[in-house]
N, C-alpha and C positions, 0 to 999 in steps of 0.2 A: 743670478741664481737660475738653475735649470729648471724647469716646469717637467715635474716629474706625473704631474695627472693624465696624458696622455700612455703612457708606459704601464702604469697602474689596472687603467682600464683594459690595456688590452691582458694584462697578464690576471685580472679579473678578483685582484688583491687590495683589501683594505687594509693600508697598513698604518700601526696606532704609532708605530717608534720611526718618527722622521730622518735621524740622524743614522742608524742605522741602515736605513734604507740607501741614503745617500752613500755609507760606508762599504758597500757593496758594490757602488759602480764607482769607485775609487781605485783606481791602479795602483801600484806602489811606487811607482814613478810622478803621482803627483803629490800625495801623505804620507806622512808615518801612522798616519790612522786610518789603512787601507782597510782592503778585501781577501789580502790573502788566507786568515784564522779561517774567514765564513767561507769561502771556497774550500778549506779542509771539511769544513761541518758538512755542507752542501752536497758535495761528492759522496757523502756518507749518506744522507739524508737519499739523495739521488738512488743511489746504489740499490739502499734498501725497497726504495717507493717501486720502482722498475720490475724487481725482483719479487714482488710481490704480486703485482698484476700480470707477469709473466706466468708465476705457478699457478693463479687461479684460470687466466686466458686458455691456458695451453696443459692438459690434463692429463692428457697422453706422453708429453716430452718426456725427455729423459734430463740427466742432471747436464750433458755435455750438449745439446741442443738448448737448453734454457740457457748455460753459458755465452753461448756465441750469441744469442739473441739478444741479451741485456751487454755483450762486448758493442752490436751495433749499434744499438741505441743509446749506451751513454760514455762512447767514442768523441772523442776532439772536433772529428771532422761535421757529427751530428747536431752537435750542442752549436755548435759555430751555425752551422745551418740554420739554426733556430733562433739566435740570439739574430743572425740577417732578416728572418720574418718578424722580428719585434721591431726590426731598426735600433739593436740596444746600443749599436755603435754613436748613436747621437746623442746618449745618455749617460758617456761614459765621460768619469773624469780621470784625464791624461797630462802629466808633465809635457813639457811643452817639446825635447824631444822625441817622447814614441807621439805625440801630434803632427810633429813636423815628418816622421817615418810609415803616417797612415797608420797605425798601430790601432784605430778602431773598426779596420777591415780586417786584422790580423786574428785567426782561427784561435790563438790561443789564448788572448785576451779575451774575445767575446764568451767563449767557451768559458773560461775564468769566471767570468762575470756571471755569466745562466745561474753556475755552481755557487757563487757569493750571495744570488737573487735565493737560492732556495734555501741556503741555511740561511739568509736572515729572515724570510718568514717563516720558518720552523721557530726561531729564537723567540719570534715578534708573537705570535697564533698558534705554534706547535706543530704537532708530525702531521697529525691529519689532512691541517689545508697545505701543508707545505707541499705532500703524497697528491694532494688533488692539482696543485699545480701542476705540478712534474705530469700526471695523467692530463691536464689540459696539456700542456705545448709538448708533448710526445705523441698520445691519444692517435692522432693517424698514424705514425708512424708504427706502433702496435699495429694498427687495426690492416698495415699494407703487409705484415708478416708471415700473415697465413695467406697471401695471393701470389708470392713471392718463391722460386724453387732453389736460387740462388741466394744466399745472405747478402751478395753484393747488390745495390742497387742500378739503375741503368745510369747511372748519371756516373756512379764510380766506374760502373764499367767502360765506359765508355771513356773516360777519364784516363784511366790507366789503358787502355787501349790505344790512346793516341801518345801519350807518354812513353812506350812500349819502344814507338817507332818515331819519339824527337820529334813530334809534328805539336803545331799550338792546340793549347786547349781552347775548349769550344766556348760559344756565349751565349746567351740567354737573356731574349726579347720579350716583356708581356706584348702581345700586337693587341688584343682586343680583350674587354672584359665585358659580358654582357647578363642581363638578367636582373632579378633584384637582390637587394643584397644578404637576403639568407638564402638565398638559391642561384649562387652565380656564376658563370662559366668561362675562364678563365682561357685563354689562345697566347701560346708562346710559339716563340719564333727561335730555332738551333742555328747557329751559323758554325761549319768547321773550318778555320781559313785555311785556305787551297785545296776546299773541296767544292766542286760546283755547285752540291744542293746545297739549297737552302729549306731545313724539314722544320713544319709547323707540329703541334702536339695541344692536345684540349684536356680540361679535367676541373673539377668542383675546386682546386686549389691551383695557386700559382706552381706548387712544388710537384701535384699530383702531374699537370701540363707538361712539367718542363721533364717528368719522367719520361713521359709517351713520347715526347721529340726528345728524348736522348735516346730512347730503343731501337726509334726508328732510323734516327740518326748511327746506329752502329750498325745496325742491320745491314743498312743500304754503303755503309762503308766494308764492311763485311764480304759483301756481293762483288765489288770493285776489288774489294782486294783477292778475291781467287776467281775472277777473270783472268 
């Protein structure tokens, strides 16, 4: 039996209905009494919660700026990102081939999963806390919107930049984490293979770091490339 109390904590959820919960990080490759319904719900639940703090955040937008903003935020590649800072990949239950395929690093099961996590606390507690989640493990991601002139982030840019031109994508080291732990500063380390630098990047989160050493990291590939 998984020991779901670590995951709970961090997603900062009491939840009264056990089996349900459990039903949410069920694949359909390992039940017939998956996650797929509550990923319908969720995605609902998601959409709406987003779009919400979106119109109140940003007052000035228009309707086609509030779109692309809530397309970034509860996109494939984002939710995936998020469900990697939960580590939800350790919590998920997988038929024993998408286990043996790494199927709990794969963007669209985790993804899956975030979307199954939030409709069943909506089911479990209702729209409220389910809306306060979604604003917990999105909340920076809002908050870096208005810093931002581009929708793409550095880390996709940089991503499809080296995609661009068949080269590997890049990796991402924490090197040092220092401070206490509500005030802590985070040192990641960019590596592009067969590029000689190697760029470090700092920031109050692992994800805020690993942006700074992906800017820097394109910049300085940028510079080499119109040498």
């Amino acid at each position: 039996m998984v020991d779901h109390s670590r995951l709970l904590r961090k997603l900062e959820v009491d939840f009264g209905d056990s089996a349900l919960f459990r039903q949410a990080l069920t694949h359909r490759s390992a039940d017939s009494r998956n996650n797929e319904r509550l990923e319908f719900l969720g995605d609902a639940v998601l959409g709406l919660a987003v779009s919400e703090a979106l119109y109140r955040r940003f007052p000035q937008a228009d309707e086609g700026e509030l779109s692309r903003y809530r397309a970034r935020l509860v996109r494939r590649e984002t939710l995936a990102e998020v469900g990697r800072e939960l580590d939800l990949g350790e919590y998920l239950y997988l038929g024993s081939g998408e286990l043996k395929s790494g199927g709990f690093r794969r963007d669209s099961i985790l993804a899956d999963a975030l979307e199954s996590i939030i409709g069943a606390v909506y089911l479990d507690v209702g729209f409220e806390k389910a809306a306060a989640l979604v604003l917990r493990v999105l909340g920076e991601r809002i908050d870096e919107l208005e810093d931002v002139d581009e929708l793409k982030d550095a880390k996709t840019r940089l991503q499809e930049y080296l995609q661009a031109r068949q080269r590997e994508l890049p990796e991402y080291e924490v090197s040092d984490v220092r401070g206490q732990p509500h005030d802590q500063i985070f040192s990641v380390i960019c590596r592009v293979p067969g590029f000689e630098h190697v760029v470090a990047g700092e920031g109050s989160s692992r994800r805020r770091a690993e942006q700074q050493a992906a800017q820097r990291a394109l910049a300085l590939l940028s510079d080499a490339h119109d040498e």
